[in-house]
DODOSE-323014 format. One record per residue (C-alpha): residue in three letters; x, y, z. Coordinates in steps of 0.1 Angstrom, whole numbers, plus 5000, padded with zeros to 4 digits. Last residue first. Layout:
alaXYZ/...
***
This chain:
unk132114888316/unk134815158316/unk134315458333/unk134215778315/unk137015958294/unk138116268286/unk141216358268/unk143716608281/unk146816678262/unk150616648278/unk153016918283/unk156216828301/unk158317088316/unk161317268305/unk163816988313/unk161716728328/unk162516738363/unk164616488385/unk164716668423/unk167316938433/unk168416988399/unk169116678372/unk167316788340/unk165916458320/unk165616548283/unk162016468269/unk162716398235/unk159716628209/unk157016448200/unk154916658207/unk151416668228/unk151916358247/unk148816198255/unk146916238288/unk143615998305/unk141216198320/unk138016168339/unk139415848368/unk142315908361/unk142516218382/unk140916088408/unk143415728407/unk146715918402/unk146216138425/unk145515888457/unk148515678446/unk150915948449/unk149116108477/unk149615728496/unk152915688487/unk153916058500/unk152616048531/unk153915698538/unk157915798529/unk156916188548/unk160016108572/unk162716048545/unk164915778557/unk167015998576/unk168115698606/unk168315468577/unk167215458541/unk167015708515/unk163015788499/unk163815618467/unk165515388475/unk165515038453/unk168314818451/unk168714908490/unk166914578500/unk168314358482/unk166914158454/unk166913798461/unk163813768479/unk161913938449/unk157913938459/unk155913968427/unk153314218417/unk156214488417/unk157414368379/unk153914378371/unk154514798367/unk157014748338/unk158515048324/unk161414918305/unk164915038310/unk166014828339/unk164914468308/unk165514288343/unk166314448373/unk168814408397/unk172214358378/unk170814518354/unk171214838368/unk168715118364/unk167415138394/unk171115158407/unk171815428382/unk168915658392/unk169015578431/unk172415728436/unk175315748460/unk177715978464/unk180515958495/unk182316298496/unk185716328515/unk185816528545/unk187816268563/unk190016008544/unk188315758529/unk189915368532/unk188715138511/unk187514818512/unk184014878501/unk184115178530/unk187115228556/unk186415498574/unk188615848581/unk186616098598/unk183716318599/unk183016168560/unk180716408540/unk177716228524/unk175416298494/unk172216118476/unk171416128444/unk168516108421/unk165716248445/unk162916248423/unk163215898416/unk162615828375/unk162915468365/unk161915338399/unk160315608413/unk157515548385/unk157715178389/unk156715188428/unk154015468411/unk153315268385/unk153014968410/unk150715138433/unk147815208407/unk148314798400/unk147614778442/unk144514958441/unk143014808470/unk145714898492/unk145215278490/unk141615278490/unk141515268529/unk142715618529/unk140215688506/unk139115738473/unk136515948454/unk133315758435/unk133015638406/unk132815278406/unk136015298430/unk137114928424/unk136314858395/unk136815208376/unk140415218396/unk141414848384/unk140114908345/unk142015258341/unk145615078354/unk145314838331/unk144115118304/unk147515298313/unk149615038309/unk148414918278/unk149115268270/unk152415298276/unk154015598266/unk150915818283/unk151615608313/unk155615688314/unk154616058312/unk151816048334/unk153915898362/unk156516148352/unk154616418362/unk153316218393/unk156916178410/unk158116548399/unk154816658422/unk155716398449/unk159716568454/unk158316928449/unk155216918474/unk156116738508/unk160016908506/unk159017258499/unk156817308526/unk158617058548/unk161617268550/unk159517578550/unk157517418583/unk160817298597/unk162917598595/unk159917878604/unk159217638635/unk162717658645/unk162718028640/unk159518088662/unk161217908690/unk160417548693/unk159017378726/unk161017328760/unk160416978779/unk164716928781/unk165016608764/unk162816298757/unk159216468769/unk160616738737/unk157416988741/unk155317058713/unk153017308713/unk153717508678/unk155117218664/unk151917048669/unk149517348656/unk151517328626/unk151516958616/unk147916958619/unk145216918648/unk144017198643/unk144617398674/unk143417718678/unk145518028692/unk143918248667/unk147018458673/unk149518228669/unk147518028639/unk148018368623/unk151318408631/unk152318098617/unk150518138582/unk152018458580/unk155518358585/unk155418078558/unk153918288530/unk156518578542/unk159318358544/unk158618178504/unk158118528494/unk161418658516/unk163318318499/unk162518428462/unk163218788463/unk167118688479/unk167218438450/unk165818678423/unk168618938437/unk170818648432/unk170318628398/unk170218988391/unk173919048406/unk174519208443/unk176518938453/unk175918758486/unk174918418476/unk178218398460/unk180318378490/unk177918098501/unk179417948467/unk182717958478/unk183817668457/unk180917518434/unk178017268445/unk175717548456/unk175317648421/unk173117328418/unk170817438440/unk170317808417/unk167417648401/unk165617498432/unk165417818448/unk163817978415/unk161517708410/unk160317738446/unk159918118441/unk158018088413/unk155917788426/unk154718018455/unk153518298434/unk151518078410/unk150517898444/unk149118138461/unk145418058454/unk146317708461/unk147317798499/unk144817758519/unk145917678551/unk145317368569/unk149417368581/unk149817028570/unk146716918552/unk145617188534/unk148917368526/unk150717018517/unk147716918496/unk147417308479/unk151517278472/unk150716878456/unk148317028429/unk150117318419/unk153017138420/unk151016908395/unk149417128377/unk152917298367/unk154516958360/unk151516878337/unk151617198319/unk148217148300/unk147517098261/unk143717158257/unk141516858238/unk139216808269/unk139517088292/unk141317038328/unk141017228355/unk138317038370/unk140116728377/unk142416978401/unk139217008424/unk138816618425/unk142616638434/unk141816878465/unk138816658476/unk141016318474/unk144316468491/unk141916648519/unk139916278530/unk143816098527/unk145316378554/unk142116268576/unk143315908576/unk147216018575/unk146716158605/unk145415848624/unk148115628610/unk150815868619/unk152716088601/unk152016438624/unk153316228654/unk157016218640/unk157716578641/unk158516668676/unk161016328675/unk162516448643/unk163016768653/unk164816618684/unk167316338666/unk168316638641/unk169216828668/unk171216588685/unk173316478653/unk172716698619/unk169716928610/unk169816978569/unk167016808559/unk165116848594/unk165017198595/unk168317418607/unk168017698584/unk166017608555/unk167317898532/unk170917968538/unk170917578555/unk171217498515/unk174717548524/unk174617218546/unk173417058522/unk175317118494/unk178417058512/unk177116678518/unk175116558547/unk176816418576/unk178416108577/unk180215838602/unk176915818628/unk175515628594/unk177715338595/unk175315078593/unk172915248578/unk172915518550/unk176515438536/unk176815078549/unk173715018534/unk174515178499/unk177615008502/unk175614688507/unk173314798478/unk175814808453/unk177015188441/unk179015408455/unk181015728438/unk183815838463/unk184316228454/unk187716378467/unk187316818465/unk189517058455/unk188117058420/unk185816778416/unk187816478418/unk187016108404/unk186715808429/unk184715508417/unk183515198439/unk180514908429/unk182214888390/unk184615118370/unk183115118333/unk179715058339/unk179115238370/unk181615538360/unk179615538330/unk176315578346/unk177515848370/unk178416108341/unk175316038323/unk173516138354/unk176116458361/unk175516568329/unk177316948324/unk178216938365/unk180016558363/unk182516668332/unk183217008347/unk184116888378/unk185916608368/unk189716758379/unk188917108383/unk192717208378/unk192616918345/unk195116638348/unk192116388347/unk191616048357/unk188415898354/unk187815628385/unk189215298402/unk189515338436/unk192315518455/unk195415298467/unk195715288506/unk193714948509/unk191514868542/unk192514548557/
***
């Protein structure tokens, strides 16, 4: 039977209960509540009840078994002022029916041609770098990752936009944490600098979007990509209609966004933790130089580069993009023995249950071997990265395979130190960035013998 008492938590008699406390460092925040109050924590955020979870069979409960339960949290549902109704912020029926018009551009056979564009574009990228010169790596990367979601998704080009592009990305992503305060759709519609650059932001990120429809509309032509399906796409499972323009303008700028930020963060950190750990790094040199002798990868490449796939697996481990996870209850549920009255906020988070030793030994270390084994006793939702569940995140294989696929070109001229050595702080916005970027030094190298 469910108990009435609240969870464990910090108690406060301040009016914005922890608010303040979880906003200023909301990862630190959660890593204490772990330690110090176990599996179940509730704290309050203003108005609002906050049920912190963390074991992997919540986690399950959370994403899987009881999934019908949830919908996405507040901040969510008020990013809809940008994506509209696209498939990270879609609930229930229509959610079901994007995802089903979708699916097909993530298939085997599309991820084959998707691998042949990832490889070219990054052999492009290898070109931008001078030996010796200190380079933005979280700027080439999103870079990078916003001309492989142009070319291979909508087959646009879109690199020479991208210093326009990533502006008004960084700018959305920025202001996502306002959305977590009271009223903040109210705020969205003051006339104040910040959310004039807001308003600018979206109409670039529209007008990019927009174009690039209505010229595949007029041309008529289909590619063969994610666009050209949308476009024709009929729902055989429901009524037979297609999209209307705006449902197409929701689910290109939803994946836009979402198929270049969350793998660009992933690779910046991958040369972070690499250029920290050198033995690492020269493991991971050896396999790609024997394997690829030189030449670019491919889809098939993928799985014979399996230590190249554990520093990416280890990667998301220490440092996954999307750090938490949100949940609004539709109704009371009983949860870890609990019982959580509607509208309250389940949070979960793959940054302190990746860290948790529990799970993992040494959970601060980077250690890539630790994937070369198979762990029967871990469960399954000690590690995810990409969610779980009915919205387990659609582009999971996409993603693995670009990860992988960068990492080996790129490595396969340049290996990068850090320029300073100045802390990296971790800043917890829409994905986990470095605070202020990371800038690392190029240094050529050639394959080894």
């Amino acid at each position: 039977m469910a108990r009435l008492v609240r969870p464990p938590g910090p108690r406060t008699l301040s009016i914005g209960g922890s608010f303040s406390a979880f906003r200023s460092d909301p990862l630190a925040f959660l890593t204490r509540c772990a330690a110090e109050y176990g599996d179940v924590c509730y704290f309050r955020a203003a108005h609002q009840h906050m049920y912190f979870l963390n074991s992997p069979e919540l986690v399950q409960e959370v994403l899987v078994n009881k999934s019908a339960c949830f919908i996405k949290s507040r901040i969510l549902q008020r990013a809809k002022a940008l994506l509209g109704e696209g498939l990270l912020t879609s609930e229930g029926a229509a959610h079901l029916r994007q995802r089903r018009l979708v699916q097909p551009a993530f298939h085997r056979d599309r991820l084959i041609r998707y691998a042949a564009d990832m490889s070219a574009l990054a052999i492009r990228a290898q070109g931008r770098f001078t030996d010796g010169a200190v380079a933005g790596m979280d700027r080439e990367m999103m870079r990078l990752t916003l001309a492989i979601v142009g070319r291979t998704l909508f087959s646009a080009e879109v690199e020479h936009e991208a210093a326009t592009v990533g502006e008004s990305m960084n700018a959305l992503i920025e202001m996502m944490p306002l959305l977590m305060f009271p009223f903040s759709q109210h705020l969205l519609r003051l006339p104040v600098p910040f959310m004039r650059r807001f308003q600018h932001a979206a109409e670039t990120l529209d007008q990019t979007i927009y174009r690039i429809i209505d010229e595949r509309r007029r041309s008529g032509e289909d590619k063969g990509d994610l666009l050209s399906m949308l476009l024709l796409a009929r729902d055989a499972e429901g009524d037979n209609t297609g999209m209307t323009d705006q449902q197409v303008r929701d689910e290109t700028l939803t994946l836009f966004i979402a198929g270049h930020e969350t793998t660009a963060t992933a690779l910046t950190w991958a040369w972070y933790l690499l250029a920290e750990n050198p033995a690492a790094e020269a493991k991971m040199h050896h396999e790609i130089d024997t394997v690829l002798q030189g030449r670019a990868p491919s889809f098939y490449d993928v799985q014979r580069l399996p230590y190249t796939s554990q520093v990416f697996s280890e990667t998301m481990r220490l440092y996954p993009p999307a750090w938490a996870i949100g949940r609004m209850a539709t109704a009371d549920i009983e949860i870890g023995g609990y019982r959580l009255p509607r509208k309250s906020i389940v949070l979960l988070s793959p940054y302190t249950m990746h860290r948790s030793a529990k799970w993992w030994p040494a959970p601060e270390e980077f250690r890539p071997e630790r994937w070369s084994m198979e762990d029967s006793e871990r469960p399954k939702f000690a590690y995810y990265p990409f969610g779980g569940g009915p919205r387990l995140c659609i582009g999971e294989r996409f993603a693995w395979m670009e990860g992988v696929l960068i990492l080996a070109t790129l490595a396969q001229k340049w290996r990068f130190r850090r320029a300073d050595a100045a802390p990296v702080v971790l800043a917890p916005l829409l994905t986990l960035r470095p605070k202020g970027g990371l800038r690392l030094r190029a240094e050529a190298r050639s394959l080894m013998p």
